[in-house]
N, C-alpha and C positions, 0 to 999 in steps of 0.2 A: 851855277852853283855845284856843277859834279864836279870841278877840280879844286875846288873850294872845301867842299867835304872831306878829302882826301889829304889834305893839309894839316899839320897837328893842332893840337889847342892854343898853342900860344898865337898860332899861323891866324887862323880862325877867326881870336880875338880882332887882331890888328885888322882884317876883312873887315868886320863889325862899325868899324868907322870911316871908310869908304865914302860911304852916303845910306840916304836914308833907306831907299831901297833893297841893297845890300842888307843893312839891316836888320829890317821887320823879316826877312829870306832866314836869316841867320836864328835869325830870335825863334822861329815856329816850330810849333812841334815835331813838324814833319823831317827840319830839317835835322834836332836832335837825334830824333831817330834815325835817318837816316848814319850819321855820322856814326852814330854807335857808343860801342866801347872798345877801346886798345890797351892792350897789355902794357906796360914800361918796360923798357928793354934796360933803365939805369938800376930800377926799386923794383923789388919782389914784393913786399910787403908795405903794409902801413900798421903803425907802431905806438896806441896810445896807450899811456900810464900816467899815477900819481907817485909823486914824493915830495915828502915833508912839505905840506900843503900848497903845494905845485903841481900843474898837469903840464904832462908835455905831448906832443905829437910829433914823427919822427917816422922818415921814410928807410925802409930797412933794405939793404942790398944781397946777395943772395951768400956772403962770408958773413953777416951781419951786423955790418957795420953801418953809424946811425947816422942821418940827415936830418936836423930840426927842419920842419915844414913853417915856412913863414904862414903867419895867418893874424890877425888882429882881436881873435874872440882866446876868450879863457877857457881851457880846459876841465879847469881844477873843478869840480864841483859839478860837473855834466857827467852822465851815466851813458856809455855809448848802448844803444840798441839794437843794431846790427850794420849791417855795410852792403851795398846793390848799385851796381852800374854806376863803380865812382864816388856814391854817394855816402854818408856816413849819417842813420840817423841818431838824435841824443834826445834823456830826459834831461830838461834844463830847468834849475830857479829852484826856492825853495819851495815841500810841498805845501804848506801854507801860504796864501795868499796868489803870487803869481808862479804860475806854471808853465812851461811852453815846452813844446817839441824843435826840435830845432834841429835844420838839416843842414849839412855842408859838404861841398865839393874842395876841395885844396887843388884840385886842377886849374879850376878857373879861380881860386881864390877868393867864393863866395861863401856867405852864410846866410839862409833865411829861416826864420821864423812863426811859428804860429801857436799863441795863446793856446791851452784848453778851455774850454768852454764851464762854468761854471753859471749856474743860473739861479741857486739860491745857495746861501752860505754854508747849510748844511750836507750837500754835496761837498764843502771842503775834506770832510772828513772820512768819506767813503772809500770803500777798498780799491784802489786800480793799478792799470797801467796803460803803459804807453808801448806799441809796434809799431815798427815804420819797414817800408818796401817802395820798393821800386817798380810801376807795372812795365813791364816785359813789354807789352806790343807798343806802347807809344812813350815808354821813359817819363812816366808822370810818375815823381813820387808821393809817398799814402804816409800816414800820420794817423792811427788809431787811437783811440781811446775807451778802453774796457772797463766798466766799471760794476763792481757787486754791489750790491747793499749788505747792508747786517744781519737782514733778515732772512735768510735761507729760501726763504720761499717766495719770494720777488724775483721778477725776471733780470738779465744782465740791461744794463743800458751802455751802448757800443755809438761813439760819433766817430764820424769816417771825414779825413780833411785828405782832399786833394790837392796839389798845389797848381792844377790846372785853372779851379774855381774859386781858389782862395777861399775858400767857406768848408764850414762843418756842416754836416747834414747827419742823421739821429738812421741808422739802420733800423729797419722793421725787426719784428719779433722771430717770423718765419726765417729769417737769417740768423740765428743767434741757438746758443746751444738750449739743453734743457739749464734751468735754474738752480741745480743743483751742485754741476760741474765748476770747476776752478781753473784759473791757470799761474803755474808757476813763471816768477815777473823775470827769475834769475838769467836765462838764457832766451835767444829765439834764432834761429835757425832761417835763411832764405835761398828758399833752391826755386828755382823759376816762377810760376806765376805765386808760388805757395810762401806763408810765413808760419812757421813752424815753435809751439812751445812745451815743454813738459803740463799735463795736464793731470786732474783728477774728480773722482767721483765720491764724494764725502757721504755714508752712508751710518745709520744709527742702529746698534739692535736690540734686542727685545732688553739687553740689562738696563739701556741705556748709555752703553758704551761705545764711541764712533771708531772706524777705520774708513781710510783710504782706499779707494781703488786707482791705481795709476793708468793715463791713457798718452799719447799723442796728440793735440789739439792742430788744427792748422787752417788757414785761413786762404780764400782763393781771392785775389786782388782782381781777378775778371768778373765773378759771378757774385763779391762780396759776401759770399757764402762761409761759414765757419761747419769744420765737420770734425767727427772724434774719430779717430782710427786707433781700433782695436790692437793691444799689444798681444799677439801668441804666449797662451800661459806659458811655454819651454822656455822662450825666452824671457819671459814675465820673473819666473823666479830664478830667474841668473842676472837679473837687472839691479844697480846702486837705486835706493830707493829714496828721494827722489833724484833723479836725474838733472844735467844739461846737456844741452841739445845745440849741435855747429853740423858744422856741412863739411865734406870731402870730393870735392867733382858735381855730380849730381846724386847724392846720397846723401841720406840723414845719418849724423853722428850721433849717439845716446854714448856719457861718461858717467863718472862717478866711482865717490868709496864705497864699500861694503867693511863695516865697522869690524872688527874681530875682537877677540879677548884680549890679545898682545900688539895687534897691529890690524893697519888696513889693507884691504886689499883695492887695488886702485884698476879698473877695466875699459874698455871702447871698445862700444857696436857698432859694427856699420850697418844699417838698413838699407834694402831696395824698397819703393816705394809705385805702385802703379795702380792707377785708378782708385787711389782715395784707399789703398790696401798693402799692407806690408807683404811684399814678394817674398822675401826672403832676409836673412838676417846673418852675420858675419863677426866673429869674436876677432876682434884686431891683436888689442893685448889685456894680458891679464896678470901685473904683476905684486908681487907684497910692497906695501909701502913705512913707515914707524907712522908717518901723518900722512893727513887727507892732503892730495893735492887736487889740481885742475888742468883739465885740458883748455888751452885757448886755443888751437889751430895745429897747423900740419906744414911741415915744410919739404917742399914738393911732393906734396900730395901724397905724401908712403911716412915720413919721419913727425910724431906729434912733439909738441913743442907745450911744455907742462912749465905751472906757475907752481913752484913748490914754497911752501911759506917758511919760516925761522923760527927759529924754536920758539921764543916769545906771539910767535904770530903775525905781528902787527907790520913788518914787512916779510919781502917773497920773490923770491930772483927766477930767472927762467932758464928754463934748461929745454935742453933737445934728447930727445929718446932716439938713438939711432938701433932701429928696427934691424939692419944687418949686424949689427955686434952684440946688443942688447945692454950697450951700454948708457948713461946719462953722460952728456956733455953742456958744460957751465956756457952761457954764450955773454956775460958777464953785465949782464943789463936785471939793475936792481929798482925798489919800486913798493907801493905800498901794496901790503896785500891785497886781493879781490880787484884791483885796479886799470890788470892789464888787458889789452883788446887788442889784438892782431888778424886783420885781412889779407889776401894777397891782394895787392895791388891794381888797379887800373884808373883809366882816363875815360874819360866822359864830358859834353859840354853843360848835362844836367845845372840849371840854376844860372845859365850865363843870362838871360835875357832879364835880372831880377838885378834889381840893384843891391848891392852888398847892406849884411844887416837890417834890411828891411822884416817888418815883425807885422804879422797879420790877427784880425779877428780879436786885438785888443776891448773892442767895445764888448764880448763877449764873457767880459772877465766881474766878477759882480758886484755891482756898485759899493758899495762899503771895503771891499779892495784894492782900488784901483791906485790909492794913494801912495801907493810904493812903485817904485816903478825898477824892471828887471833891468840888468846892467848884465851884456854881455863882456864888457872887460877889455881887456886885452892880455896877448898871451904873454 
């Protein structure tokens, strides 16, 4: 199996049907891991958007020129959640009735599945979301599900799906924040073992008037442990309030407007981050803008790459901020607003040992809903 490992993923696959032996070698965790993850030397990037109720997926090369990624699921109507070793996780379905997270590789050209758990029907309608990660030491990816109640003073209820065990299992209380704190659903961030989202602290005072308090929230996929890490008041009130949150290397990105009279002002922090404590903190850029844009990502690692929307809104093209000139450059890929997701690229065998489309933890869904059944599609 070590010169087998070493072989790429298509290589890999064809191994896979050898014999049985072969195999079950192929399929185990150890040897996922082992294989790892490899850069592409053809795609820099992967490239998902909507338009005009169409999703597409689309491998990006490093002039940025597009490749549709063959795949057989639908786009259109999945929320991506973030991206880790390969993988790409989504909220999928509608949120009534049936819901799933739903994870895919375009390496191996799989999708799987997994229901969230619903166990009386009035949980349909409770506050959540959905994170997904990939664990670092053994390439199992994680499927969270957070959820508030209405009632502020109720604890969070958090089920953790592995896809090593196919099942949801209810995290303890000791693992979960205090029940006052929130998390915003907009971005999340994954830098090693950690999953990263803009966070807050909802506080009431004596008029009975509430404010915010903004934090960091992040989550350890080894210890399943969630912890709030303190924002530095200096950089607290130089912060777009609220934020989104992407990665640069191994750094946390914080973007966002800061609203003005006449215009916005559009900025990125880079954070160092060690031992559950911000090190240090870095203003990238900080430019005026007429409207709010977004950052989705970086290209190589120095140039951010901003979804700037159209005057009416409702669409939004992207463009490149080129950090040495200080100019914006059109990279001519259009799309509907809020819709775009860009990672840099990689390979991974994550999800080969699962047969395509497979959908787990169905029975988990609550009986008076089950009569509908989700349609991943085709793209």
């Amino acid at each position: 199996m070590e010169i087998v490992r070493r072989l790429c993923v298509k290589s890999v696959a064809q191994c896979r049907t050898v014999c049985k032996m072969w195999r079950s070698r192929i399929d185990s965790m150890h040897f996922t891991k082992r294989f790892g993850v490899r850069m592409n030397s053809a795609f820099s990037y992967i490239l998902l958007y909507e338009r005009s109720y169409k999703g597409y997926a689309c491998y990006v090369d490093e002039n940025f020129g597009l490749t549709p990624v063959e795949s057989n699921i639908s786009f259109f109507g999945s929320t991506p959640l973030g991206w880790s070793h390969g993988v790409c996780g989504f909220s999928f379905g509608p949120i009534v009735r049936h819901f799933m997270g739903l994870l895919w590789n375009p390496s191996v050209h799989k999708s799987v599945g997994a229901y969230v758990p619903y166990y009386t029907l009035g949980q349909e309608y409770e506050k959540r979301l959905l994170g997904f990660g990939v664990r670092p030491h053994n390439l199992d990816p994680i499927i969270l599900k957070i959820a508030f109640p209405f009632d502020p003073k109720e604890p969070w209820s958090v089920q953790l799906f592995t896809l090593s065990s196919r099942v949801w299992r209810s995290l303890e209380n000791e693992f979960l924040l205090p029940h006052n704190f929130r998390i915003k659903k907009a971005s999340q961030a994954n830098i090693g073992r950690h999953i990263y989202w803009c966070g807050y602290e909802k506080f009431v005072g004596n008029d009975a008037s509430s404010y915010k308090s903004y934090v960091i929230v992040s989550f350890d996929m080894l210890s399943y442990r969630f912890q709030i890490l303190n924002i530095p008041d200096h950089l607290l009130r130089q912060l777009p309030l609220p934020f989104y949150v992407t990665s640069i290397g191994d750094n946390l990105v914080v973007s966002g407007n800061i609203q003005g009279d006449e215009h916005c002002v559009f900025c990125i922090w880079v954070l160092s981050i060690h031992g559950g404590t911000i090190t240090s903190f870095t203003n990238l850029l900080t430019i005026p803008s007429p409207i709010a844009v977004k950052l989705i990502g970086f290209h190589d690692n120095i140039d951010p790459i901003i979804e700037v929307p159209s005057q009416e809104g409702f669409s939004a093209s992207l463009l490149l901020y080129r950090m040495s000139t200080g100019g914006f450059q059109s990279l001519g890929i259009e799309g509907d607003a809020g819709s775009f997701f860009i990672k840099p690229f990689c390979q991974s065998i994550v999800l080969q040992s699962h047969a395509d489309r497979t959908k787990y933890c169905e029975e988990l869904v609550y009986p008076s809903l089950v009569d509908t059944r989700l349609n991943l599609g085709c793209h």
